[in-house]
C-alpha positions as CSV (number, residue, x, y, z in Angstrom):
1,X,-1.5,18.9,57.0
2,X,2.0,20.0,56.0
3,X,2.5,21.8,52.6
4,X,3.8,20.1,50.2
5,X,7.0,22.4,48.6
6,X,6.1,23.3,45.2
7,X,8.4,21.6,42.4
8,X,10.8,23.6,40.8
9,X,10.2,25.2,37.1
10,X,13.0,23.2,34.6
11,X,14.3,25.4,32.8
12,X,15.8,23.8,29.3
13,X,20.0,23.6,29.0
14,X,21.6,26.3,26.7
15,X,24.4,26.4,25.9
16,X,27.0,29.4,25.8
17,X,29.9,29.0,23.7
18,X,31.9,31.7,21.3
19,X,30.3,30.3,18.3
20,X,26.8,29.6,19.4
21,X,24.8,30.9,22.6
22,X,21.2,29.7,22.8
23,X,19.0,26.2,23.3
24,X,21.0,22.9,22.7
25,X,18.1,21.8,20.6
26,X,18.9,25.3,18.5
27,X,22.2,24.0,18.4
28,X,21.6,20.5,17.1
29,X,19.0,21.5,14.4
30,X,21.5,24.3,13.0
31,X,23.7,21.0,13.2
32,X,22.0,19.0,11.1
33,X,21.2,21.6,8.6
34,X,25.2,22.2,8.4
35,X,24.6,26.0,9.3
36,X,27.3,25.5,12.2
37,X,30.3,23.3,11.6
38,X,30.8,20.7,14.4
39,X,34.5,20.7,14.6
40,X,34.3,24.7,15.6
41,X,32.7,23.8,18.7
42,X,34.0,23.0,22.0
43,X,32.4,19.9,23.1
44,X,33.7,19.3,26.3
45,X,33.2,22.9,27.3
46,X,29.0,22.2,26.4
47,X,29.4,18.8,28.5
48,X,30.7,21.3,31.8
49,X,27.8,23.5,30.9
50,X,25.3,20.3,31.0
51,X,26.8,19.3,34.4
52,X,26.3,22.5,35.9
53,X,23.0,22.5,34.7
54,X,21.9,19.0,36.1
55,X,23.7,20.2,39.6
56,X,21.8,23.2,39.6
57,X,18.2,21.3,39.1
58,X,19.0,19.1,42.7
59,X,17.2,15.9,43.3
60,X,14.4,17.0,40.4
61,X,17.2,16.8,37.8
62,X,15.2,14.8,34.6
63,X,16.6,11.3,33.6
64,X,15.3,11.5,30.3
65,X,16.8,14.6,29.6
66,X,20.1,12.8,30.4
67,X,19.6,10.3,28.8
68,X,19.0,12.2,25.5
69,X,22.1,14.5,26.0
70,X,24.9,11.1,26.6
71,X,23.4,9.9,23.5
72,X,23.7,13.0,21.6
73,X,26.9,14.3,22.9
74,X,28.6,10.9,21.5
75,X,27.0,11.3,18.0
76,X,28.3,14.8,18.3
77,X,32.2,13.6,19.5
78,X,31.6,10.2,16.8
79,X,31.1,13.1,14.5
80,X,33.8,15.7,15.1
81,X,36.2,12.7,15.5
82,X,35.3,11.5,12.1
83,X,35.7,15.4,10.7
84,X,38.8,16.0,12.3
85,X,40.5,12.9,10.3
86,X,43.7,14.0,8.7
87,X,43.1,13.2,4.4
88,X,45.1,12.9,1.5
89,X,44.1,13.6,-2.4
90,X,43.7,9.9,-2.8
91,X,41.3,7.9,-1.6
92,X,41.6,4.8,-0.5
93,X,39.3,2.1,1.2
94,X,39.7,3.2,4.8
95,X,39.6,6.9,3.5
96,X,35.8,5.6,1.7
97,X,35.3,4.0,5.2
98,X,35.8,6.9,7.1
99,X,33.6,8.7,4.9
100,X,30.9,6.3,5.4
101,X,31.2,6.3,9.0
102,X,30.6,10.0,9.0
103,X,27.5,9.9,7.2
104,X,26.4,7.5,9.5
105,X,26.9,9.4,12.0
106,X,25.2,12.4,10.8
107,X,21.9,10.2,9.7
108,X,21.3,9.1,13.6
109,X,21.8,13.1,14.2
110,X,19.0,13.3,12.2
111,X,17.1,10.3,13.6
112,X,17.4,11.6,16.6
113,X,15.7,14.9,15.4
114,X,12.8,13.3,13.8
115,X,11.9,10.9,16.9
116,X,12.3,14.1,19.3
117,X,9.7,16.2,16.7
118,X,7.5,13.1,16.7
119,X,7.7,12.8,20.6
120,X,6.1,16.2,20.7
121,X,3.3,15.3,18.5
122,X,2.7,12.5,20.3
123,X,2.8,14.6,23.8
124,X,0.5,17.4,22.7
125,X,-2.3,15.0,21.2
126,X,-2.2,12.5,24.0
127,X,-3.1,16.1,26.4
128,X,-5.9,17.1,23.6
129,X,-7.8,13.9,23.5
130,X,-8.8,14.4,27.2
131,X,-11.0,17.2,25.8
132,X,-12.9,15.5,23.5
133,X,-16.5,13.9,24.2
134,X,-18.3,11.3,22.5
135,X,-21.9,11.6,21.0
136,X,-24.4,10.7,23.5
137,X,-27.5,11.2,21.5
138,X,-28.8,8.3,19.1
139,X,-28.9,8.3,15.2
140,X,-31.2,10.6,13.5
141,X,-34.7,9.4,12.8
142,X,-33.6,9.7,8.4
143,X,-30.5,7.7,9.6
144,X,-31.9,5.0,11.7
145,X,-35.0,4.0,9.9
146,X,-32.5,2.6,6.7
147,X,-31.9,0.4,8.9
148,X,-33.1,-3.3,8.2
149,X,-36.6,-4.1,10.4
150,X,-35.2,-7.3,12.8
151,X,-37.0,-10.4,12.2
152,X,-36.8,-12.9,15.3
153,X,-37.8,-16.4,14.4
154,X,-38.6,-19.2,17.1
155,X,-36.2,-22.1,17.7
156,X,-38.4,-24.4,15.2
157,X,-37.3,-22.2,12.1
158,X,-34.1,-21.5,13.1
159,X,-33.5,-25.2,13.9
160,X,-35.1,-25.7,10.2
161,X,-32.3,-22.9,8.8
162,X,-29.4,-24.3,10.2
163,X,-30.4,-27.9,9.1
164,X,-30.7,-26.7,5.3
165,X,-27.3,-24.8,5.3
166,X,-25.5,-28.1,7.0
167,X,-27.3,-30.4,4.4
168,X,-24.6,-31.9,1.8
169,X,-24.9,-30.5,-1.5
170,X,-25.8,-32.9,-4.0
171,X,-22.9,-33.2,-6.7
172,X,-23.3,-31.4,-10.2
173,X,-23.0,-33.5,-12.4
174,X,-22.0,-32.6,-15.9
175,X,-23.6,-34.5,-19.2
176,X,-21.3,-35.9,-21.9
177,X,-23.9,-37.3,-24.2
178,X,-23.8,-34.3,-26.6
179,X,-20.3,-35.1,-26.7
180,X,-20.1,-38.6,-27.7
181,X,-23.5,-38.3,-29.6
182,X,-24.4,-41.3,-32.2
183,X,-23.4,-40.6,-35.6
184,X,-25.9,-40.2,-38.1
185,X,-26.0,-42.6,-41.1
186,X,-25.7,-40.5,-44.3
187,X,-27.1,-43.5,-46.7
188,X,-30.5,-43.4,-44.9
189,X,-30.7,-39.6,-45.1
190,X,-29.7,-39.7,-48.5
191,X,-32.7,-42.1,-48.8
192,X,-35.3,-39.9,-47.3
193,X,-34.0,-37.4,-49.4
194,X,-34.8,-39.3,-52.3
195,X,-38.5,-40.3,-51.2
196,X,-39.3,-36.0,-50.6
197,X,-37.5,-35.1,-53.9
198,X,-39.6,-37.9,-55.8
199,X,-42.8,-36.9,-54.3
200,X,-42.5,-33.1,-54.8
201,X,-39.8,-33.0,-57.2
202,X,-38.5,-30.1,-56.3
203,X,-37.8,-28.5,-52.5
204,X,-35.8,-25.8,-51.4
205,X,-32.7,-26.7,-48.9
206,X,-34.8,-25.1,-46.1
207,X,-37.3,-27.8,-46.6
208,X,-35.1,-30.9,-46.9
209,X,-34.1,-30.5,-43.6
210,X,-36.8,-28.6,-42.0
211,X,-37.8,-32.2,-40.1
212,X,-33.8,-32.8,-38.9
213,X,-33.7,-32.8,-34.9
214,X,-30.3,-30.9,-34.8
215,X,-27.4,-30.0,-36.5
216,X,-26.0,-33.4,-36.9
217,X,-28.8,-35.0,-39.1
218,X,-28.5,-31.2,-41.4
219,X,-24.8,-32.1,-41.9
220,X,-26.3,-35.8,-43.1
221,X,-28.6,-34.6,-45.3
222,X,-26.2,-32.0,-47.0
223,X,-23.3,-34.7,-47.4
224,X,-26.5,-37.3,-49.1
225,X,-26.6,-34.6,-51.3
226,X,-23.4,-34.2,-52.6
227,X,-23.2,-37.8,-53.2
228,X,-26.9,-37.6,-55.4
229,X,-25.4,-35.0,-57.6
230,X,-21.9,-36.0,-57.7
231,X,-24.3,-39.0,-59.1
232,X,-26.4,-36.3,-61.2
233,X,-29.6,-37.8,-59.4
234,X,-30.1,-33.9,-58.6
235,X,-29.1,-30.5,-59.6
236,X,-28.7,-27.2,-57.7
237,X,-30.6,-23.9,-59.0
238,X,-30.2,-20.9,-56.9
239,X,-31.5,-16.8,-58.2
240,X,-28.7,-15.1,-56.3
241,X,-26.2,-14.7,-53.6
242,X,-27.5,-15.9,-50.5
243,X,-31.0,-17.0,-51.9
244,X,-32.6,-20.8,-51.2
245,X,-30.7,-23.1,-52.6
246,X,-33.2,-24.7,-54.5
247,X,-33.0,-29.1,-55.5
248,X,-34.2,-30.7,-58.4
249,X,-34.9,-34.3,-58.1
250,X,-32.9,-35.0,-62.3
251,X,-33.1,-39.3,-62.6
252,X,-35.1,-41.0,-64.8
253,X,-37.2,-43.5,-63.2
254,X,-35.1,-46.6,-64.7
255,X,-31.7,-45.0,-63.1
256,X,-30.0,-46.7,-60.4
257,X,-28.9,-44.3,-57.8
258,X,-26.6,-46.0,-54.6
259,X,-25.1,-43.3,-52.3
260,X,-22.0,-45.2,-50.8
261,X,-21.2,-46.1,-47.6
262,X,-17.9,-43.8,-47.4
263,X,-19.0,-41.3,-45.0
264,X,-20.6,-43.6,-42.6
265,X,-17.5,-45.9,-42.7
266,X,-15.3,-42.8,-41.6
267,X,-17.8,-42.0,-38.7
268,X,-17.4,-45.6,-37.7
269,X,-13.0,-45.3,-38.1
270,X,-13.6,-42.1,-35.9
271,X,-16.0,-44.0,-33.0
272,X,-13.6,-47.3,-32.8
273,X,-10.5,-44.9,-32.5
């Protein structure tokens, strides 16, 4: 078998000028960090030196590296084009445009920088990852008995599961009845207030409505009793601040005592509207 003839080393272009003599990447990064002016440098003297170096690499000269110089060597003349400008003290809009153009320019210098430096990230991690090995072992005996215990189940249950999740949902429904509950007739609570008074003469407001099935039958009772002393069929005796509030059945036996029909004529008003 004939020997294959070894590649030959690329060696990176320099560049060798009066102002600058080292790497062109050297040269572009002093660029862009305005350490060398572009305008002092003879660009068509570092395109010769390019073309020399690509005839001196043979058939193995690098496309990409090509590539990269055209598109940085017309930044670079863009650039020193847009430096080179002849000004005056006042501006003017094409003076602001030129301006603009310029920075332009210099911002996809710097693109250019960023992409290269992220290129070579890129390279040298895409050549490291060969190197590394996953873990062939299993989880630690701590680690894997956390883990949940698998419970198989036969096709009858599983059948059985699948049929209670797909079964409609039966709608909520919501009750209005406290809502639009049936009022409560004050003339017949003012009447069983009358029969407990007249047996025991005396009760505390605790006890009047300690037989009341919810708030709406206390309310009732308490607007029955307004009316029965408004009438002075009762009075009101109580020992201090927030003490029972204690009722005193006051009418003779001979006294007439009629609690209206007002409040249970509003309630009706209220209902019909």
């Amino acid at each position: 078998m004939d020997a294959q003839p070894e590649p030959r080393e690329r060696t990176a272009f320099s560049v060798q000028l009066e102002e600058f003599t080292g790497p062109f990447e050297l040269l572009l990064s002093l660029i862009a960090k305005h350490k060398l002016e572009v305008t002092a440098l003879a660009l068509h003297q570092v395109t010769d030196d390019f073309v020399a170096h690509v005839r001196d690499q043979g058939e193995d000269w690098d496309l990409e590296e090509t590539t990269e110089f055209l598109v940085i060597a017309a930044i670079l003349l863009d650039l020193k084009a847009a430096r080179l400008l002849p000004g005056d003290n006042e501006e003017d809009e094409e003076d602001l445009a030129l301006l603009e153009a310029r920075d332009l320019l210099f911002a996809r210098l710097l693109q250019y920088r960023a992409f290269k430096i992220a290129s070579v990230l890129f390279d040298e991690r895409l050549h490291s990852y060969p190197r590394w090995t996953p873990r062939a072992t299993g989880l630690d005996p701590g680690l894997a008995e956390l883990m949940p215990e698998v419970q198989l189940v036969d096709p009858q249950r599983f059948a059985e599961v699948a049929e209670a999740a797909l079964r409609p949902r039966v709608e909520p429904v919501v009750e209005i009845g406290h809502i639009h509950a049936s009022p409560v007739n004050v003339r017949e609570q003012a009447d069983r207030v009358m029969e407990l008074l007249t047996d025991a003469g005396s009760l505390s407001f605790r006890e009047l409505v300690e037989e009341c099935p919810d708030t709406a039958h206390v309310i009732a009772r308490f607007l029955s009793l307004l009316e029965l002393y408004r009438q002075r069929a009762v009075t009101f005796e109580q020992a201090g601040p927030l003490a029972d509030l204690l009722i005193k059945w006051a009418a003779q036996s001979g006294d007439h005592v009629e609690v209206t029909d007002e409040f249970d004529e509003q309630d009706e008003e209220v209902e019909q509207s």
